[in-house]
C-alpha positions in Angstrom: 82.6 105.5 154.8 82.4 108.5 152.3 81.5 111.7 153.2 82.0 115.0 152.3 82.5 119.0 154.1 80.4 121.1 152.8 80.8 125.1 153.9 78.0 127.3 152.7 78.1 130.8 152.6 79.6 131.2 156.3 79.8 134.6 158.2 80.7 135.0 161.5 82.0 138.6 163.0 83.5 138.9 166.8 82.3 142.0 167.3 83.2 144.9 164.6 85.5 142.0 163.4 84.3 140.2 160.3 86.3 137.0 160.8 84.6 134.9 157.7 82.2 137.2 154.9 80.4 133.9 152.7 83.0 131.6 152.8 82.0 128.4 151.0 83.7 125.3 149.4 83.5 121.8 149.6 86.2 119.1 150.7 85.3 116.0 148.7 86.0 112.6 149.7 89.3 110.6 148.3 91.5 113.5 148.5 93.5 116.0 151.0 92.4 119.3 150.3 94.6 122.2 151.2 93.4 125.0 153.8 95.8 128.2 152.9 95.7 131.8 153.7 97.4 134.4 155.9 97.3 135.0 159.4 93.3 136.5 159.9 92.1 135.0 157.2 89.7 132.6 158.6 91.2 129.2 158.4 90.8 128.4 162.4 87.8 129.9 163.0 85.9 128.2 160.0 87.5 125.1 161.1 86.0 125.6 164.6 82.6 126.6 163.0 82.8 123.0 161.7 83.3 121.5 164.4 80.9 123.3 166.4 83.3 125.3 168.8 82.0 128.3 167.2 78.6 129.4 166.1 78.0 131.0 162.2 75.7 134.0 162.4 74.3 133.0 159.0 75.0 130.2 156.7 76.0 126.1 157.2 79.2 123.9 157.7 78.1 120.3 157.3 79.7 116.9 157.7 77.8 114.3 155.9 75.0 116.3 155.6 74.8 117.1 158.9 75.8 120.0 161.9 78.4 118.7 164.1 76.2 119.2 166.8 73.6 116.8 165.7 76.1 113.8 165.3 75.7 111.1 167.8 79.5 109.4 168.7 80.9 112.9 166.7 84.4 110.8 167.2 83.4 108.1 164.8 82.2 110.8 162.3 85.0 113.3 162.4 88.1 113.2 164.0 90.2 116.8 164.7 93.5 118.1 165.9 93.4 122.0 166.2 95.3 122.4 168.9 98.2 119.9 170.1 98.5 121.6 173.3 94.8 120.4 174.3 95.8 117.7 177.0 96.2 117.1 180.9 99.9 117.4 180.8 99.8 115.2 184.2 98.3 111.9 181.6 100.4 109.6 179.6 99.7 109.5 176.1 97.4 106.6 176.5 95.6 108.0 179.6 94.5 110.6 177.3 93.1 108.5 175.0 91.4 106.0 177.0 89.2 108.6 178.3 88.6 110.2 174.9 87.6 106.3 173.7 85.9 105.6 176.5 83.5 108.9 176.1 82.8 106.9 172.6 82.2 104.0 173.9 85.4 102.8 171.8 87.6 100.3 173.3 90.6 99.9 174.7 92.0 98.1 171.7 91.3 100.8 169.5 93.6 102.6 171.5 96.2 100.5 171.1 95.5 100.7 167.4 96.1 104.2 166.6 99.2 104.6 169.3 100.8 102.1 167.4 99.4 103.7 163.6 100.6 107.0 165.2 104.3 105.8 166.2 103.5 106.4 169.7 104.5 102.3 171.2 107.5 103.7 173.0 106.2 106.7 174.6 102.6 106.0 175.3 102.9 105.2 179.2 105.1 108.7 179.1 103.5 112.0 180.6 102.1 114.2 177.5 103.5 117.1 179.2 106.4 116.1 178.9 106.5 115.5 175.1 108.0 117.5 172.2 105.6 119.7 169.9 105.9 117.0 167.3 105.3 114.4 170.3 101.9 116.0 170.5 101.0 116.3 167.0 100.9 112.4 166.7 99.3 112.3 170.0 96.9 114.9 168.4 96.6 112.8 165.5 95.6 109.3 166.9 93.3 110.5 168.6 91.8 111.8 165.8 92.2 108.3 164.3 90.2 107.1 167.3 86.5 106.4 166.0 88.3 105.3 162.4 85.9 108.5 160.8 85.3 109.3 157.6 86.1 112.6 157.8 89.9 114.2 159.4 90.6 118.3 159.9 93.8 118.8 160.8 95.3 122.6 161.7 99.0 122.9 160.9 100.0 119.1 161.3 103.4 119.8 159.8 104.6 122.2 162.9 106.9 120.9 165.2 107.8 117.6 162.9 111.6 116.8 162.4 111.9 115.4 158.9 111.1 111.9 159.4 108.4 113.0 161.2 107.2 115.4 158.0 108.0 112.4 155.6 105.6 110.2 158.0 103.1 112.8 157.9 102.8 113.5 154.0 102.3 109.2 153.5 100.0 109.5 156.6 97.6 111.9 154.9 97.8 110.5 151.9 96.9 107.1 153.2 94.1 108.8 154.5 93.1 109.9 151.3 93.3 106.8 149.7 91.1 105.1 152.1 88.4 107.1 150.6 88.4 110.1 153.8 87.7 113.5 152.9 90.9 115.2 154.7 91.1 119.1 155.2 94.5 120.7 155.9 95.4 124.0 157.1 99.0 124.4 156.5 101.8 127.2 156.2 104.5 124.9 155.1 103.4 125.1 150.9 106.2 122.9 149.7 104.7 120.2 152.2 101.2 120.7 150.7 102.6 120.6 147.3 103.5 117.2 147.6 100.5 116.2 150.0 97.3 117.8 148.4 95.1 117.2 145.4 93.2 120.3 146.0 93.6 123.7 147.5 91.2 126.1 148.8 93.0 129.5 149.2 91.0 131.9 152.0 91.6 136.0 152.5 90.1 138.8 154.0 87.0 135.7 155.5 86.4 134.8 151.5 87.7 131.8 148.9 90.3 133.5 146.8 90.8 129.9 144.8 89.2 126.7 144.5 90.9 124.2 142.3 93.4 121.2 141.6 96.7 121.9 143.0 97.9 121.4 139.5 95.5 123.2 137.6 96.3 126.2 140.2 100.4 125.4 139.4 99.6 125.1 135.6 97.6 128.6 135.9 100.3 130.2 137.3 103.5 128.7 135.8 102.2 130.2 132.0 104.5 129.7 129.0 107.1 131.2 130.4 110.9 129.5 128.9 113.9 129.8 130.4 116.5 130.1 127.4 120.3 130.1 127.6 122.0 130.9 124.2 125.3 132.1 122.8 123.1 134.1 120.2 120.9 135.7 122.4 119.9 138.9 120.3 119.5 136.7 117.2 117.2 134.3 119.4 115.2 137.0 120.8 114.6 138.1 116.9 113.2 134.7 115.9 110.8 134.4 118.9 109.8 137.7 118.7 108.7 137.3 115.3 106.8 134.3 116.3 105.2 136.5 118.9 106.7 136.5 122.2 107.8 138.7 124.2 111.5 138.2 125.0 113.5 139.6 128.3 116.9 139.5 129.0 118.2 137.8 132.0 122.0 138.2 132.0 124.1 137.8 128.9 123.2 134.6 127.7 120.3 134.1 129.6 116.7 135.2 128.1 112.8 135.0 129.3 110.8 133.8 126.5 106.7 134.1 127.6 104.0 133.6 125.0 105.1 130.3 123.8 105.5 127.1 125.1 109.1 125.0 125.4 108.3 122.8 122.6 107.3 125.5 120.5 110.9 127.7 121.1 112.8 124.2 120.3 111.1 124.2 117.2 111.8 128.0 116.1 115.3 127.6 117.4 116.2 124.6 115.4 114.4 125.8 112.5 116.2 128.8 112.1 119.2 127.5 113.2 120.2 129.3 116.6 122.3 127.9 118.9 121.3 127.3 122.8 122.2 124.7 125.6 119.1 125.0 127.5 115.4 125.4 126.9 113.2 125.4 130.5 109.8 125.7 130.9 108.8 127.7 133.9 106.9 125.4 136.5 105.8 127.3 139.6 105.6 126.2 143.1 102.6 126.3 145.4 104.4 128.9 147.6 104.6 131.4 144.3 100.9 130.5 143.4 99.9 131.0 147.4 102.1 134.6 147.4 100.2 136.0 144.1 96.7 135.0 144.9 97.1 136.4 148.8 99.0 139.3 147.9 96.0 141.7 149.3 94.3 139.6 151.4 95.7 141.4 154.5 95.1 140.7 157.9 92.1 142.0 160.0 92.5 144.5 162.7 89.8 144.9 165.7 88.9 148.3 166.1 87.5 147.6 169.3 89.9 145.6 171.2 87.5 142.7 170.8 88.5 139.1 169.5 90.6 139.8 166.2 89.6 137.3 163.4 91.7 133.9 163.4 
């Protein structure tokens, strides 16, 4: 069941718009890889040249090896939630998937199957209009689940959850994930990706700004830096100094040591005999990573009036 998305130098402009300028990575099987960038960065629309919705002027997006366009039963290769709002309000829940199934030549029972994997059993004779956001994000997601596919792309899954709803969703994915699917997220919500993905692809200006573990991007960006509380600060910031790092106070007890690691201002510390109640190493969120990698990559802006990038 293992397969892979593979973007290869994508560019695609709407009109004097260039919505994505070579964008390339891969989402590997086994793992949720995080989709981040700002607003006009090109998340939606190279999610839609994946899935076929859009056409690349140059370059590939593959699924398996092969254009979404050329797969037969594209349900039971890929399954997609872009937009939760994509449904005949007048259907219940499982109307809407029927038809979906049936267009598959999937079954009836499989329906049952991913209402109930998608916590759906109360609600699924209920009119879809008539359900929350977060109603139709799990609607959006069984039916994604629908031809069990080896492959899952899911735009902002987090919006519109309550917090048992976000809790469901980060063991959701990562059940995915450990099935063996290769699962792409776009999300704003970092702390939720945090805990959720192995891997992060971060997007501006239609271009990959970073392509890496989520911890090797953390690890990058959290440094040596040491938070150090002391009732000695000036002689502290003597002794590390002279070991070579650079020292900034904080308030009156409080330094920032950078340049050495936590073990390493211990050891200094206790060596020369300086007191302190608290040696912190730095570790940075995916949010602090996300806001120093992006800080440039502003948004597009049509000259023309034409279709701004997405």
């Amino acid at each position: 069941m293992r397969a892979t998305i593979e973007v290869n130098d994508v560019r695609k402009r709407f009109g004097s718009t260039v919505a994505l300028d070579g964008m390339s990575f891969t989402v590997e099987p086994g793992q949720v890889t995080g989709f981040v960038g700002p607003n006009g960065a090109g998340k939606s629309t190279t999610m839609r040249v994946i899935l076929g919705l859009d056409a690349a002027d140059s370059g590939s997006a593959l699924i398996g090896g092969r254009p979404y366009r050329s797969l037969r039963s594209p349900l039971l290769h890929v399954g997609a939630l872009l937009d939760a709002g994509a449904l005949q309000p007048s259907r219940s829940a499982r109307n809407h998937l029927l038809w979906l199934a049936h267009s598959q030549g999937l079954t009836a029972g499989r329906v049952d199957e991913v209402i109930e994997r998608a916590g759906l059993g109360q609600v699924a004779r209920r009119k879809a209009g008539g359900f929350s956001l977060g109603m139709r994000q799990r609607l959006g997601i069984a039916a994604a689940l629908l031809g069990d596919p080896p492959v899952i792309i899911l735009d902002e899954p987090f919006n519109g959850l309550d917090p048992d709803g976000i809790v469901w969703m980060r063991e959701f994915l990562g059940e995915l994930a450990g099935q063996g699917r290769a699962v792409l997220v776009s999300s704003h919500l970092m702390s939720e990706l945090q805990d959720t993905a192995a891997h992060v692809v971060v997007v501006g200006r239609g271009r990959v700004i970073a392509d890496t573990s989520v911890a090797r991007l953390l690890a990058e960006v959290s440094g040596d830096r040491v938070t150090l509380r002391s009732t000695a600060p000036q002689e502290a910031a003597r002794v590390l100094e002279q070991a070579g790092a650079t020292v900034a106070a904080v308030d009156r007890d409080t330094l920032t040591v950078s340049g050495l690691p936590a073990e390493r201002v211990v050891t200094l510390l206790g060596r020369y005999a300086v007191p302190f109640s608290e040696v912190t190493a730095h570790r940075a969120t995916l949010e602090e990573a996300y806001m120093n990698l992006t800080r440039n990559a502003v948004e597009y802006r049509a000259t023309t009036g034409q279709e701004s990038a997405r």
